[in-house]
C-alpha angles and dihedrals in degrees: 000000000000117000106210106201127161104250147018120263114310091247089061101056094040085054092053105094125207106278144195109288098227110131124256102264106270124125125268110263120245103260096040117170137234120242085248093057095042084070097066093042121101086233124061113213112239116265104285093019098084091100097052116020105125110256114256109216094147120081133176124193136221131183112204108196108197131179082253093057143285113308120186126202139184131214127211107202093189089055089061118349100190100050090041083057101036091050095040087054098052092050097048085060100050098246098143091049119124089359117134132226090268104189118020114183104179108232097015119056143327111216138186145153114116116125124171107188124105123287095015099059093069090070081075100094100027105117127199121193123244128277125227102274090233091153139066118238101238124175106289095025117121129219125184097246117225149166104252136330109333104002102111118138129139107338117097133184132207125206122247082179144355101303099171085139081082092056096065105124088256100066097015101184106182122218111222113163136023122217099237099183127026107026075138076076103046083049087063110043119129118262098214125171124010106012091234102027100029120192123023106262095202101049088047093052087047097050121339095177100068090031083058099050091044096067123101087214121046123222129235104259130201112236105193135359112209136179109222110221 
């Protein structure tokens, strides 16, 4: 069974140094922005991606209520179309219903997305490839987690902090969406399990349910996911 985590292996991220911020070779979308216009957008380019970061001038919005509080989102499809509909699409089916914050790492990321219950668990293993990473990760961005390159599926993180180093072409996590209302909540969701991985994928995936009952803490768990039309 895949393990979806945010990142590679530690020693690999501590080895990336910082590095010339000079895109990744693709060409610049239709629709790209000036530097003037990047400032009054809800995500900020990339150092070195002002000039050609696609506009984002569609926006869908999600409300997550958790048993911490209501936290909105909203999700920009021209920042990273695969992941926004990936991640629409999963909420339209009620797939983060009833799931809890699986790994919490104060000052770092929240992260959830894992449901086992039929039919959702089959999204498990079904992989989306990467976006252009086009925006910076700022606190409150979100990003779709994974083991390697393309192999997103169900898993999302959201940023305690700036976390770009994420965005180097090895690793490429894609911010997509910006929690615009309630970050106070994310703040005070609930670190279970391992302190840096949090809860076990795997067991979650198998049988949440009584994974779930069997913990001495309880996670924050997210009630309902909800676009809001």
């Amino acid at each position: 069974m895949s393990l979806r985590f945010i990142l590679w292996p530690a020693a690999a991220l501590l080895a990336l140094g910082c590095r010339p911020e000079g895109g990744d070779g693709s060409s610049p979308p239709a629709g790209a922005i000036a530097p003037a216009a990047a400032q009054e957008m809800k995500l900020t380019p990339l150092p070195g991606k002002a000039g050609t970061a696609p506009a984002l001038t569609e926006v869908t919005t999600v409300r997550l209520s958790t048993t911490a509080g209501e936290v909105l989102i909203e999700v920009y499809p021209q920042a990273a179309p695969n992941a926004a509909k990936r991640f629409v699409e999963l909420v339209r089916s009620g797939f983060y219903d009833g799931t809890p914050i699986s790994r919490v790492v104060p000052g770092f990321v929240a992260q959830f997305g894992i449901n086992w219950r039929e039919p959702h668990r089959a999204y498990e293993n079904r992989a989306f490839n990467d976006d252009p990473s086009w925006f910076a990760l700022e606190r409150g961005t979100l990003a779709f987690a994974k083991g390697g390159l393309n192999t997103n599926s169900t898993q999302v993180f959201i940023n305690y902090r700036e976390n770009n180093r994420l965005t180097e072409p090895e690793l490429n996590f894609s911010a997509f969406a910006k929690v615009v209302d309630g970050m106070d909540v994310v703040d005070e969701f609930v670190q279970v399990g391992d302190p840096s991985g949090g809860l076990n994928q795997g067991r979650l995936w198998a049988d949440g349910a009584a994974y779930l009952e069997s913990l001495p803490v309880k996670p924050t768990m997210i009630e309902t996911a909800t676009v809001v039309e």
